[in-house]
C-alpha positions in Angstrom: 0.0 0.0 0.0 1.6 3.4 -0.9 0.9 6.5 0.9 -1.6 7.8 -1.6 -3.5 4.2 -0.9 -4.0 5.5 2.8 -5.8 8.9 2.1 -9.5 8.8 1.2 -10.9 10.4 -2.1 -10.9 14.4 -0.7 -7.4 14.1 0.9 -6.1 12.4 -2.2 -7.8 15.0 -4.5 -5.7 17.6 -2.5 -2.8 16.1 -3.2 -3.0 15.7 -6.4 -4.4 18.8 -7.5 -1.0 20.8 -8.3 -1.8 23.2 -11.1 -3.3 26.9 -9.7 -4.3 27.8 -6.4 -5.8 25.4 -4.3 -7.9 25.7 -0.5 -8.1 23.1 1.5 -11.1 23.4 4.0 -9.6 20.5 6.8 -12.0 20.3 9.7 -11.0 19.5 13.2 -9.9 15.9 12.9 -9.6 15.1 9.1 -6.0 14.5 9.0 -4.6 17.9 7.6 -1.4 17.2 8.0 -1.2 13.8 6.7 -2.9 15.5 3.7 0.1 18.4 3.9 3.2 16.3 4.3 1.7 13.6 1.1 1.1 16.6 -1.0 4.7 17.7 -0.3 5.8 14.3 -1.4 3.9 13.9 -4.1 5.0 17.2 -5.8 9.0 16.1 -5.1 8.0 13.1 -6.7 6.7 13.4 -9.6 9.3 15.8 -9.9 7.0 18.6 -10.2 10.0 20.8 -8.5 12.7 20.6 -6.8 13.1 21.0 -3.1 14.4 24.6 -3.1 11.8 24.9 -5.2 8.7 24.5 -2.7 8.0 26.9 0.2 6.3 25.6 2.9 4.7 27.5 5.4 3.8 26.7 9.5 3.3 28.8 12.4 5.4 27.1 14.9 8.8 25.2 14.8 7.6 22.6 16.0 4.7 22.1 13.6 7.7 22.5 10.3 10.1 19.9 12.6 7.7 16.9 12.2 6.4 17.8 8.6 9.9 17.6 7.6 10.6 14.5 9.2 7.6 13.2 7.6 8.2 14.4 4.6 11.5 12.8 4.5 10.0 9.4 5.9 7.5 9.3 2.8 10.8 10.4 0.2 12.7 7.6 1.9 15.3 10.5 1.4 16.7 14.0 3.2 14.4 17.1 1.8 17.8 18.9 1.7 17.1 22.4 0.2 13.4 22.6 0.9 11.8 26.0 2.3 10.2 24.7 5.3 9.9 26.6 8.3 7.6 29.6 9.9 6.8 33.0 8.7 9.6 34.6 10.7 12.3 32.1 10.1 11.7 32.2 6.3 11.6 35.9 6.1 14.8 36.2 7.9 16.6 34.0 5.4 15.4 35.9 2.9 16.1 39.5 4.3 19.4 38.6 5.8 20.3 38.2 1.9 18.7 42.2 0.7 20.0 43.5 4.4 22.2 46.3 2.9 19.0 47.5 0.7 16.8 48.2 4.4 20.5 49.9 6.0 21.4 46.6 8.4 24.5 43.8 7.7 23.8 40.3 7.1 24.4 39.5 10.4 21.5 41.9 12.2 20.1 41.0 15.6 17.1 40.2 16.1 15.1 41.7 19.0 13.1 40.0 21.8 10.4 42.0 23.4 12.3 42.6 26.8 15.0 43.9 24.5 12.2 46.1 22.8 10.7 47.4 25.7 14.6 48.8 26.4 15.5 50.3 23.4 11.4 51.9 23.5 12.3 53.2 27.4 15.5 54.8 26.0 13.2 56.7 23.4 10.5 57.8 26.0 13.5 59.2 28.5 15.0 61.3 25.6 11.8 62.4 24.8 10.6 63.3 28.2 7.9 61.2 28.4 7.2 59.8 31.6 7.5 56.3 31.3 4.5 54.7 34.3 2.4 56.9 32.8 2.9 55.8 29.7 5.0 51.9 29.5 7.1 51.5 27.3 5.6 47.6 26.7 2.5 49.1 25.9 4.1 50.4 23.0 5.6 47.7 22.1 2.6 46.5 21.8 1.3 49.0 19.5 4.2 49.3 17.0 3.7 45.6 16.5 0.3 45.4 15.7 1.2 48.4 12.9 3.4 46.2 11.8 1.2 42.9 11.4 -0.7 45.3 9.2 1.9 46.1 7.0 2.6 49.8 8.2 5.5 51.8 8.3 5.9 54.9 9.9 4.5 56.9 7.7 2.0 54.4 6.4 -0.3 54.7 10.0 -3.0 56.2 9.7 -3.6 59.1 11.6 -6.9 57.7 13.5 -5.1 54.8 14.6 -2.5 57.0 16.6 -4.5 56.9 20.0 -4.0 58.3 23.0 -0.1 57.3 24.1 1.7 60.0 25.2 -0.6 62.5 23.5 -1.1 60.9 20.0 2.6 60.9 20.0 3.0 56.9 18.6 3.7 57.2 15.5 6.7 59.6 16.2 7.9 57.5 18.8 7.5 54.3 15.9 9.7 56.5 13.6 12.3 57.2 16.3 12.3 53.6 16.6 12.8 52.5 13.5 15.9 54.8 13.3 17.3 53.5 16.0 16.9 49.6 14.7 18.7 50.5 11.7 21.9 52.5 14.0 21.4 49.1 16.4 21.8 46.6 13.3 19.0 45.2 14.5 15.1 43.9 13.5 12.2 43.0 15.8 10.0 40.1 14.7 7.9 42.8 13.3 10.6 43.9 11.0 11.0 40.8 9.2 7.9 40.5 7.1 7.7 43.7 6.6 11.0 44.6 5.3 10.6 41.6 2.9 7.6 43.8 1.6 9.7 47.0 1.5 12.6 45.1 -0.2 10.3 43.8 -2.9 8.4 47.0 -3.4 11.2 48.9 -4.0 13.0 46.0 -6.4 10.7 44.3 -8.2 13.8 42.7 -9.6 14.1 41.1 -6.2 10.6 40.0 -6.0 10.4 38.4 -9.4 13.3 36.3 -8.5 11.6 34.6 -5.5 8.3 34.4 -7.5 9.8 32.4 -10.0 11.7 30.2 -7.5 9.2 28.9 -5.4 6.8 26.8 -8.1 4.7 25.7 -5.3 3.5 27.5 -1.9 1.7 25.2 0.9 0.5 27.7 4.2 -0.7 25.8 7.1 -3.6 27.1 9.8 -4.1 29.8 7.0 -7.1 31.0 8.7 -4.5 32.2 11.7 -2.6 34.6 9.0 -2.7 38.5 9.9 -2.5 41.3 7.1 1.2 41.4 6.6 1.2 37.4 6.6 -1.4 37.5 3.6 0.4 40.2 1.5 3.8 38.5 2.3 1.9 35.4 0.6 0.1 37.0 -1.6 3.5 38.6 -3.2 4.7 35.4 -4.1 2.0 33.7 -5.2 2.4 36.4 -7.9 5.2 34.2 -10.0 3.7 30.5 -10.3 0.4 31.2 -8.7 0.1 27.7 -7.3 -0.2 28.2 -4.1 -1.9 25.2 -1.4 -3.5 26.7 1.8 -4.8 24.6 4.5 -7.1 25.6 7.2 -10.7 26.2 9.0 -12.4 29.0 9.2 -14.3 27.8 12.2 -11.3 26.8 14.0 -10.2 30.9 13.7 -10.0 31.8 17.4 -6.7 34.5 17.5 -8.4 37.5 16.4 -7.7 39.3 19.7 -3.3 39.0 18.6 -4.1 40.3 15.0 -5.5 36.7 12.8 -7.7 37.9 10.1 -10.4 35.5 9.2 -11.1 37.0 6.3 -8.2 35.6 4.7 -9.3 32.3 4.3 -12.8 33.3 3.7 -11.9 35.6 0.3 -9.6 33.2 -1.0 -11.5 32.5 -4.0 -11.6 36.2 -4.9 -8.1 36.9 -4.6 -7.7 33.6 -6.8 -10.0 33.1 -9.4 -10.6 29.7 -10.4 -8.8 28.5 -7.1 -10.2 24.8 -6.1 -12.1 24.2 -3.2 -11.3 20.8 -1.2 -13.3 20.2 1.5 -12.2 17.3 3.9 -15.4 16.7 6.4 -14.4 12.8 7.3 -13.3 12.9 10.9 -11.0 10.3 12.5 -11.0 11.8 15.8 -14.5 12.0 17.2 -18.0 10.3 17.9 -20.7 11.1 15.7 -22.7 12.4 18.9 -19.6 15.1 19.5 -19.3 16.0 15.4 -23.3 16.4 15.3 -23.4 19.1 18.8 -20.2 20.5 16.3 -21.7 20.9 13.6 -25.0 22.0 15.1 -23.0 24.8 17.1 -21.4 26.0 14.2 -23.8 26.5 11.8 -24.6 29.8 13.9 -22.4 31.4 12.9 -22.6 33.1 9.6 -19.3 34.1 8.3 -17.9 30.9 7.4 -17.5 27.7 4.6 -20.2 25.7 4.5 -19.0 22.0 6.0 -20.2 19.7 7.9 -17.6 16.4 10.0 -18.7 13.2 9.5 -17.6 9.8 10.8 -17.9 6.1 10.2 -17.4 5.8 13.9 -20.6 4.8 15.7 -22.5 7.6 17.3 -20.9 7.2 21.0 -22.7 8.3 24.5 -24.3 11.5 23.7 -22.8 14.7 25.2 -23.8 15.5 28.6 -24.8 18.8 30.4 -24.4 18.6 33.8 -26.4 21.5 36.0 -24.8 22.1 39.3 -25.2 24.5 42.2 -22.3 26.5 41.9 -18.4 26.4 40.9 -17.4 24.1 43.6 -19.8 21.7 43.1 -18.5 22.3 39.3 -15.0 21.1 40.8 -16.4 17.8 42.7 -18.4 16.2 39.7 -15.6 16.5 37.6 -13.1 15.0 39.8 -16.0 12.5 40.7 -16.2 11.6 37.0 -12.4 11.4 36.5 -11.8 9.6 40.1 -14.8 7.0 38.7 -12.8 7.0 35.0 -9.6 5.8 36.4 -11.6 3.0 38.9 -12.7 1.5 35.7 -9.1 1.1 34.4 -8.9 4.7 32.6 -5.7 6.9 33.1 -6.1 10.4 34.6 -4.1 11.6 31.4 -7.0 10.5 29.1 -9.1 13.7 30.8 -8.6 17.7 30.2 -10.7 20.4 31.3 -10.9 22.9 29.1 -11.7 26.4 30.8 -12.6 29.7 28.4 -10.8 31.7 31.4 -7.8 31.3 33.3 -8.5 32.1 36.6 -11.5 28.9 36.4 -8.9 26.8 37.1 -8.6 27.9 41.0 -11.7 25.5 42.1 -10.4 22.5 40.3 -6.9 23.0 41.5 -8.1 22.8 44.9 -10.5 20.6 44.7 -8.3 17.7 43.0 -5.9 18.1 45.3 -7.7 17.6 48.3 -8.7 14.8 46.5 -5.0 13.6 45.6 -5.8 13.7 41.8 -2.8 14.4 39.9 -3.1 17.4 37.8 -0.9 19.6 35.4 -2.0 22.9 34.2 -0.8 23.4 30.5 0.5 26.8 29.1 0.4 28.9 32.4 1.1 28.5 35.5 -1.4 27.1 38.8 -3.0 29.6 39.9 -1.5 30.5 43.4 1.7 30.4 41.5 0.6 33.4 39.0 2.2 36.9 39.7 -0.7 38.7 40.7 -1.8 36.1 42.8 1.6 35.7 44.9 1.8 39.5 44.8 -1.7 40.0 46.4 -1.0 37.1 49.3 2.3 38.8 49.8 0.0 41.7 51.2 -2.0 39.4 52.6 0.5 37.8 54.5 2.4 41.3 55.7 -0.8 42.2 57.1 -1.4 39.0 59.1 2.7 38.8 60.1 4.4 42.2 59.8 7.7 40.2 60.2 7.5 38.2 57.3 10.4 39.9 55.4 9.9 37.7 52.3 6.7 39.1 51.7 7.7 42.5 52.5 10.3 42.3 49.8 8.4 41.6 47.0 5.5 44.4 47.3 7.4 47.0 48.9 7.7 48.5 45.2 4.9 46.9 43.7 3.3 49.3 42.8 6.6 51.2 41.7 7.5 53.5 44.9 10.2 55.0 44.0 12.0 52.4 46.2 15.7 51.7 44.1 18.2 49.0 45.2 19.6 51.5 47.7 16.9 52.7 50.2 15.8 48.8 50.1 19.6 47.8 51.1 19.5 51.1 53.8 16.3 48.8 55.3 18.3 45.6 54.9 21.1 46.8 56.7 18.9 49.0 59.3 17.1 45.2 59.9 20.9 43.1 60.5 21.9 45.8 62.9 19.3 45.6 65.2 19.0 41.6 66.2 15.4 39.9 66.0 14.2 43.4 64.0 12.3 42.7 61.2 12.4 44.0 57.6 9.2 46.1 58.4 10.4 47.4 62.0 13.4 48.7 60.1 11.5 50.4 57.5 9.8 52.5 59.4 12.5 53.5 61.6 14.0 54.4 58.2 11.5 56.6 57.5 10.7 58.1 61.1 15.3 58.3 60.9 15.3 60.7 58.0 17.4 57.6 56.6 15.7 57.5 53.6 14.5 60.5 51.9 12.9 61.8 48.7 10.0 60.5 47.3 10.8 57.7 48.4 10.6 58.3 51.8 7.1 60.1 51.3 6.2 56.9 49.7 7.0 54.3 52.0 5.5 56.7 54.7 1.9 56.2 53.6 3.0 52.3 52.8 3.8 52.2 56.5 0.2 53.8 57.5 -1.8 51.2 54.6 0.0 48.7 56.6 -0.3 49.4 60.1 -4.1 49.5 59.2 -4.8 46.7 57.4 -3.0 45.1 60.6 -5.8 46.4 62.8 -8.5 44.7 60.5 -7.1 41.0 60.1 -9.0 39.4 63.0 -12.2 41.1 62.9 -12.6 41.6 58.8 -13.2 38.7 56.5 -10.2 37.8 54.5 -12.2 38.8 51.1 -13.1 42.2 52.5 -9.6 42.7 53.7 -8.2 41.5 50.6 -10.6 43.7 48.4 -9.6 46.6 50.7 -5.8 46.2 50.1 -6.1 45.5 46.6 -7.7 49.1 46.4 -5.4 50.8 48.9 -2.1 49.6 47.7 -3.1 51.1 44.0 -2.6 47.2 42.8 -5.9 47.6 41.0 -5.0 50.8 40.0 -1.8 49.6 38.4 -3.2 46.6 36.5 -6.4 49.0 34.9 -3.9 51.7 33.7 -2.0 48.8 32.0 -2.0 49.2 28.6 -1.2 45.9 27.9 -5.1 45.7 28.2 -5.3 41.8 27.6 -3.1 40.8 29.7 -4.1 43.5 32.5 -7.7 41.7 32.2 -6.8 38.8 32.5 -4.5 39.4 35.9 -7.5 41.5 37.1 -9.7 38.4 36.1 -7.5 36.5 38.9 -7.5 38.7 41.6 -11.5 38.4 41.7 -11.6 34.8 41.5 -8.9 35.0 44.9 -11.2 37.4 46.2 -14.0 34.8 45.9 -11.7 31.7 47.0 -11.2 33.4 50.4 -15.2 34.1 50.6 -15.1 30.5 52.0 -13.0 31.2 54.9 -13.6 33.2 58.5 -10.4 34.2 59.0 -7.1 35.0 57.3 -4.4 32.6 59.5 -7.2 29.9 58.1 -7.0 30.8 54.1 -3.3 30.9 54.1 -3.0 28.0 55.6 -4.8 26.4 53.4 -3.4 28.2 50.2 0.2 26.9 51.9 -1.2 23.0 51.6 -2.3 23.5 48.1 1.2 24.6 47.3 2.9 22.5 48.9 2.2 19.9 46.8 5.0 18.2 44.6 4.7 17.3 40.9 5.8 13.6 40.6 8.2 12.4 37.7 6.4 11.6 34.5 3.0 11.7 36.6 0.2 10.7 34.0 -2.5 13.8 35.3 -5.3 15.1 34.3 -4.5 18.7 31.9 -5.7 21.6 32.8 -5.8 24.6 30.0 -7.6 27.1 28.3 -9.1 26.1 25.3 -7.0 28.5 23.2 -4.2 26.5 24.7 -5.9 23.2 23.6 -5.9 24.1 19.8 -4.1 21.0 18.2 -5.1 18.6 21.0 -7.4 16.0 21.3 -7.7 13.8 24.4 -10.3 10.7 25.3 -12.6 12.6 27.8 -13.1 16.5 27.6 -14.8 18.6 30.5 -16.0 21.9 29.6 -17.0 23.8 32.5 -18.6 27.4 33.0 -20.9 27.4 30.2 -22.7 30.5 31.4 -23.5 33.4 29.7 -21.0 36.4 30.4 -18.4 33.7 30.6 -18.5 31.9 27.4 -19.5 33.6 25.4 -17.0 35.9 27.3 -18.6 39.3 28.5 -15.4 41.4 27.3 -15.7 39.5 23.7 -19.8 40.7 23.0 -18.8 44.3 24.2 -15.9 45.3 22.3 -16.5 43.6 19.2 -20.3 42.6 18.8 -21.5 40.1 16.3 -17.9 39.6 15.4 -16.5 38.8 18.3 -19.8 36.4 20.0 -18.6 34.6 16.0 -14.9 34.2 17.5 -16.8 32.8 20.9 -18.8 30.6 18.8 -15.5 29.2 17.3 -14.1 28.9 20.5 -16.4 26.8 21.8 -16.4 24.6 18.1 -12.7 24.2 18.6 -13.3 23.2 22.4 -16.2 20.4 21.7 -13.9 18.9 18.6 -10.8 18.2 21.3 -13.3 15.1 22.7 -12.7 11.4 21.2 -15.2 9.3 23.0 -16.4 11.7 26.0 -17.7 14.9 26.3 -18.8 16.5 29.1 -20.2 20.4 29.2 -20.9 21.7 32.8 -23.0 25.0 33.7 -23.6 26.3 36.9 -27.1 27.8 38.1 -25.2 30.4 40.6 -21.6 31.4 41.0 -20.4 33.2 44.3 -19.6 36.7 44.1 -19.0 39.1 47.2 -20.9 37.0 49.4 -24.2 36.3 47.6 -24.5 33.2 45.3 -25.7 35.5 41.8 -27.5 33.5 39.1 -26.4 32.2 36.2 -27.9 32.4 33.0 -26.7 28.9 30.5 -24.9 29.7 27.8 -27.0 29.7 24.2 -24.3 28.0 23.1 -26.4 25.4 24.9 -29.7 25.8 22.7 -27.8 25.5 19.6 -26.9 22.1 20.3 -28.7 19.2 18.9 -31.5 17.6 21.1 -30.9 14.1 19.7 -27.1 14.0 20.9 -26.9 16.1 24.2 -28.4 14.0 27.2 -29.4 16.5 30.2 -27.9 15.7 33.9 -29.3 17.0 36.7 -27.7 16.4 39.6 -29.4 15.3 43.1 -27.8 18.3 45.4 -28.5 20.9 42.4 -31.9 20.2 42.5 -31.7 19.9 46.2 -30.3 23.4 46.4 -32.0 25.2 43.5 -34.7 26.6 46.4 -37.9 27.6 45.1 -37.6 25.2 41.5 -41.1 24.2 40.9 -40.5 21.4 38.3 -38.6 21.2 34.6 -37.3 24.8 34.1 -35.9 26.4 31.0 -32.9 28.7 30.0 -34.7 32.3 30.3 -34.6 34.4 27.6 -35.9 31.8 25.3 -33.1 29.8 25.6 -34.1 26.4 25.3 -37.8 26.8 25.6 -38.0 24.1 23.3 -36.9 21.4 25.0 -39.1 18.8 27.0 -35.5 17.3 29.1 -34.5 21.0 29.5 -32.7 21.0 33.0 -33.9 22.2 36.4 -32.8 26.3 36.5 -35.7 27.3 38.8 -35.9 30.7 40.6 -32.6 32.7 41.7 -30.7 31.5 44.2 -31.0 33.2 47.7 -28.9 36.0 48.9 -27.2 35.2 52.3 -27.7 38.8 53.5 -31.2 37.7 53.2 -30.8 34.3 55.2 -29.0 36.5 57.6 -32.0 38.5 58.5 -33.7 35.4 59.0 -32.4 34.7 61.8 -31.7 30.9 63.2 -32.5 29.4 66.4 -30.1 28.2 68.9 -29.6 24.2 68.8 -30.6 24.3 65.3 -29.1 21.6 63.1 -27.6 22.9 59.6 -25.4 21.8 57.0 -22.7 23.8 55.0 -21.1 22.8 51.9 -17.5 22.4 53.3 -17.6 21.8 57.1 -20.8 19.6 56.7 -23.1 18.9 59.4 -23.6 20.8 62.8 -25.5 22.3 65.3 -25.5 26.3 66.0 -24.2 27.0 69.6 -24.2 30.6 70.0 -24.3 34.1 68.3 -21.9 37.0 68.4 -22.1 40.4 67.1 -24.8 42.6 65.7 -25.8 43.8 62.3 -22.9 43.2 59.2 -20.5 41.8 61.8 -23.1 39.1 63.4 -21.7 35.5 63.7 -22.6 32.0 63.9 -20.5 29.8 66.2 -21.2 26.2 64.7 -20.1 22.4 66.3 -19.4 21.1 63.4 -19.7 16.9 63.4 -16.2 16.5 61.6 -14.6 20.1 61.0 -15.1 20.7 64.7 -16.6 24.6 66.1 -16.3 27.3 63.3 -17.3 31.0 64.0 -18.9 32.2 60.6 -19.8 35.3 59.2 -23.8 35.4 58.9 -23.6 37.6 55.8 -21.4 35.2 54.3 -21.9 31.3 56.3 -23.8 29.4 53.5 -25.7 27.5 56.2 -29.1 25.7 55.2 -31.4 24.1 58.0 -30.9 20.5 57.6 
C-alpha cells in the first residue's frame, strides 16, 4: 500500500491537485497534516520541482520539525534544500540576503520583546515622556500590531494613533525605526515587513523569488494577519500555485491580529482556485461532530462543511447543572476519580476552561482529593504573579515580620524604592537583632534615613499597613483582601496597564482569589490552606489530568473533555460581546467549536445555576451555546444536590430568555438563588441543626455580634466549632 493508498478520495484530490491555487477546508480531525506532508511528497515526486523549489509554510517550529521529518519518511530521502519553516524564520533567510537595501548587515540582531521594551524606554527618557504613565511595553505592543498590518511609519493612519503619550506613537515608531537601523537590528515585526519593502522597491528582487518557489503550501491559513497574507500573496504572484490549509471555524486568535477574512476571500483573490473540503473525521463520535456541527452553523461568516464519521455515534454529550463552581469542581473530579476505577488513566481527561482564573476550584479541589493534575500553558494559579503578589499583602498584614513578603511588594506598585533605600532597610534590619524588615523600615522613615520621594512613599506604605494590621482578626479575608487590593493602588496599576489583555486577565485573577477566600472566616485559616495546596509536589512523568484554556488546547485532542462554566457572560465571554459585537460572539462561537472537537469518546459540558460573588450566590444564566446544540445527541444531567439546592424550583425549568424553551429534558434552572444577607435577616435558632457545603453537618451553639459583623459559632460533626460570618456562612437548616 503506498501512501496515496492510505488517504481517502478528498485528501487524495488535495494532493493531487498541483496546477493553480488550491484551499483546503480540513475540519478538526480530518487529518490535515497527513494530507500536507503527502502533498509535499507527491509534488517532489513526480518531480514537479525541486526542493528549493517549494516553500512551505507553518506557524510554529515545532509544527515545520515533524512535517519535515515526515516528509522525508515518505521520500525515503533528506528534503535537503526545501523552504520549510515559519513566517519569521523564512523571512529572515530571505532579508538577511537584501539586508544592505533596508541599512542593516547580514548578520542583524534580532530583537526579543524585553529587549524592545529597552531600546522603546531609551526613546520615551529622551523624549521626556514619563514612562509609568505611559509603558514602554504598551508600546511595544502598539508598534507591533502596525506592523502585522503592513505599516511603516509613515503608512499609519492618523486615526489609529491613539492616545499614548498625547497621540505621540507614531513619532515615537519612527524614532524607533531609526534607532533599529543605528542598532543593526530587527524585531519580529521587522522581518515581514521589510521583505515587503525590499520587494516593493526592487521588483527585480521579487520576481526572483516568484519564479523560485513553483509551489507554496501555508498551514492554519485562517491564523494569517494582514502582513502574513500580503507576504503570501507577493509570491503567489510568479507561479500562482499556491496550497493553503485551514478552517475558518477553527479561527480563534483575532484578539493578537488573525484575520479571518483571509481564508474566507480566497477564491476572490484567486480566481478559479479549487475548493477541497475534507469533512471525514477520524477523531471523534458522531454524537460530538453532530453538537459540532449543530453549534457552528450559527455562525454566519464561514465555509459551508459539515464532520462526519464512520465511527458509531458514541454516548451522547452530557450537560451537567450544578449548584455553583465548587460543586463544578467535585463532579468533575468525581467523574475522572470514577474513569480511572474503571481502568482509565487520569491523562485520558482535560478540562478545558474559556478563562484562566477557572482553574482555581479545580486546582483545589483535585488536590484535596490527591488527583494528579498539570496545568498546561500557564502557571497554577496560586503560583501566577498577581496572585503571589496579592498574598504577599496578605501575609504582611497578618505577620508584619514576614520579610519575604515585604520584599516583594514593597515597590509593587513602583514606589520609587531603588536597590539603595531597600539595602539602607536591609542593613537597618541586620543591625538591630530579631528586627524585622518592616520594623526597620519605618524606623527608616521616622530616621530621616531615607529621603525623597521615596521616603514620602514608603510613609503612607507604612500607614496602609499598620491599618490593614488592625482589621485581620475582625474583617473577612475577602473584605480585607478587596480593601488592600484598592489601597495599595494594585488595582489601580493593573487597569492603567496598557497591555489591556493581559491587565484583564490578571484583574480576572484577583476576583476569582477574592472569591476563593469568601469560603474562609479568618485570614491565618485561608493561608493555611493556600500553603497545603502549594505545597504539593509534581511527581516524575505523573500521568495527570490537563488543565488549560481552550486557546491553549488548539491542536489537542484527548479521550474525555470537561468543559466547565458554560454560562453566559463567561463563554460567550462578556469582554468578547462588548468590544467587538456580532464579530467577536462569531470568535466565541468558534471557540467553543474548537473546544467540543478536542473530545474522542467523551464529552462533558458543565454549567452552573449560581456562582459566588461578594458573598451572595448570583444567578447564572446557561450559555446559548447550549440551545444551539442538537436535542438528539446532548443527554441533560441533573444532579441530586442541584436540584436539592435550587430553592424555590417548581419542576422542569428552561434557559430564560428563550433559551431552550424548546426542549421537554431542559434542565432544572428554577428561581434565583437566595442572597445570604437575606438568610442573615432570617435569623436561626439556637440548637438548630444545619449543614454547610465544606464543614458539613452541625448544630448552632451561640451568636456573636450585631448587624454586618453578626456571627454563627457552629459544632461542626467533623470540621469541629467554626465562627462564621452570617452575611457570608452558606448554612441551610438540615
Amino acid at each position: 500500500m503506498t501512501y496515496l493508498d492510505r488517504l481517502n478520495p478528498p485528501q487524495k484530490q488535495a494532493v493531487q491537485t498541483t496546477d493553480g491555487a488550491v484551499l483546503v477546508l480540513a475540519g478538526a480531525g480530518t487529518g490535515k497534516t497527513s494530507v500536507l506532508t503527502s502533498r509535499l511528497a507527491y509534488i517532489l515526486m513526480q518531480g514537479f520541482a525541486m526542493p528549493n523549489q517549494v516553500l512551505a509554510v507553518t506557524f510554529t517550529n515545532k509544527a515545520a520539525r515533524e512535517m519535515t521529518e515526515r516528509v522525508e519518511d515518505l521520500l525515503q530521502r533528506p528534503a535537503a534544500g526545501m523552504w520549510m519553516g515559519t513566517f519569521h524564520a523564512l523571512a529572515a533567510r530571505i532579508l538577511r540576503r537584501h539586508a544592505e537595501l533596508v541599512n542593516r548587515d547580514s548578520n542583524f540582531t534580532i530583537l526579543d520583546m524585553d529587549d524592545q521594551a529597552r531600546l522603546l524606554k531609551q526613546i520615551l527618557a529622551d523624549r521626556g515622556i514619563d514612562e509609568k504613565q505611559h509603558p514602554a511595553k504598551t508600546l511595544v505592543h502598539i508598534i507591533s500590531s502596525w506592523k502585522d498590518n503592513g505599516w511603516l511609519p509613515e503608512e499609519v493612519p492618523t486615526d489609529h494613533a491613539g492616545k499614548f503619550a498625547g497621540g505621540r506613537a507614531i513619532e515615537l515608531y519612527r524614532e524607533y525605526q531609526a534607532r533599529l537601523e543605528r542598532l543593526n537590528a530587527c524585531d519580529f515585526g521587522d522581518l515581514l515587513l521589510l521583505n515587503l519593502v525590499v520587494w516593493k522597491r526592487y521588483p527585480d528582487i521579487a520576481a526572483r523569488y516568484q519564479q523560485q518557489f513553483k509551489y507554496i503550501l501555508v498551514d492554519e491559513y485562517q491564523d494569517t494577519n494582514v502582513v502574513q497574507y500580503l507576504w503570501l500573496r507577493m509570491l503567489a504572484m510568479g507561479h500562482g500555485n499556491i496550497c493553503v490549509v485551514g478552517d475558518d471555524d477553527q479561527s480563534i486568535y483575532g484578539w493578537r491580529g488573525a484575520q479571518v477574512g483571509n481564508i474566507l476571500r480566497f477564491e476572490k483573490d484567486y480566481p478559479g482556485a479549487a475548493v477541497i473540503r475534507l469533512e471525514q473525521n477520524y477523531r471523534s463520535t458522531g454524537h460530538i461532530l453532530n453538537a459540532a456541527a449543530s453549534l457552528i452553523a450559527h455562525n454566519e461568516n464561514r465555509h459551508d462543511k459539515t464532520l462526519w464519521t464512520e465511527d458509531d455515534h458514541g454516548k451522547p454529550v452530557e450537560i451537567h447543572t450544578t449548584w455553583d463552581d465548587r460543586e463544578e469542581a467535585r463532579i468533575v473530579a468525581g467523574e475522572v476519580e470514577a474513569h480511572v476505577s474503571k481502568g482509565g488513566s487520569y491523562a485520558d481527561c482535560a478540562i478545558l476552561v474559556r478563562a484562566a482564573a477557572q482553574t482555581r476550584s479545580f486546582e483545589e479541589q483535585f488536590v484535596q482529593q490527591a488527583i494528579p493534575y498539570q496545568v498546561v500553558g500557564g502557571l497554577k494559579f496560586y503560583e501566577r504573579k498577581e496572585i503571589r503578589d496579592a498574598l504577599a499583602y496578605l501575609r504582611l498584614a497578618a505577620v508584619p515580620q514576614d520579610d519575604l513578603a515585604l520584599e516583594r511588594i514593597i515597590n509593587t506598585p513602583k514606589r520609587g524604592v531603588g536597590d539603595g533605600a531597600l539595602n539602607t532597610i536591609r542593613d537597618r534590619s541586620r543591625g538591630l537583632l530579631q528586627t524585622s524588615l518592616f520594623e526597620a523600615l519605618e524606623l527608616c522613615v521616622n530616621e530621616g534615613a531615607i529621603t525623597g520621594k521615596a521616603k514620602t512613599n514608603l510613609q503612607d506604605f507604612v500607614a496602609m499597613l499598620k491599618g490593614w494590621q488592625l482589621l485581620v482578626r475582625d474583617w473577612p479575608p475577602s473584605q480585607l483582601m478587596e480593601k488592600i487590593l484598592e489601597e495599595s493602588g494594585y488595582v489601580q496599576m493593573l487597569q492603567e496597564d496598557k497591555n489591556k489583555e493581559e491587565a484583564k486577565g490578571r484583574l480576572d485573577n484577583l476576583k476569582e482569589l477574592v472569591r476563593a477566600m469568601e469560603e474562609y472566616d479568618d485570614v491565618p485559616s485561608f493561608l493555611e490552606h493556600v500553603s497545603l495546596v502549594m505545597d504539593v509536589e509534581p511527581e516524575e512523568n505523573q500521568r495527570a489530568v490537563m488543565m488549560m484554556t481552550v486557546h491553549a488546547a488548539k491542536g489537542l485532542e484527548f479521550d474525555t473533555v470537561f468543559l466547565p462554566g458554560f454560562e453566559e457572560g463567561l463563554f460567550p465571554h462578556q469582554r468578547s460581546l462588548n468590544e467587538t459585537g456580532e464579530k467577536g460572539l462569531e470568535e466565541e462561537r468558534r471557540l467553543a467549536y474548537v473546544a467540543i472537537t478536542r473530545a474522542r469518546r467523551r464529552l462533558v459540558i458543565l454549567h452552573a445555576s449560581s456562582r459566588r460573588l461578594y458573598g451572595s450566590y448570583q444567578p447564572s444564566m446557561p450559555s446559548r451555546f447550549l440551545a444551539e446544540l442538537p436535542d438528539d445527541s446532548i443527554e441533560y444531567i441533573q444532579n441530586t444536590t442541584a436540584a436539592m439546592r435550587t430553592w424555590g424550583a417548581g419542576g422542569q425549568g428552561g434557559y430564560g430568555s428563550g433559551y431552550g424553551a424548546r426542549r421537554s429534558n431542559a434542565p432544572l434552572f428554577g428561581s434565583a438563588p437566595i442572597e445570604m444577607d437575606d438568610m442573615a435577616e432570617q435569623g436561626y435558632e439556637l440548637g438548630s441543626r444545619v449543614f454547610h457545603d465544606k464543614f458539613g453537618y452541625g448544630r448552632i451553639k451561640r451568636f456573636e455580634g450585631e448587624g454586618n459583623a453578626r456571627k454563627i459559632i457552629v459544632a461542626f460533626e467533623k470540621a469541629g466549632e467554626k465562627k462564621l460570618l452570617a452575611s457570608l456562612a452558606n448554612l441551610r437548616v438540615a
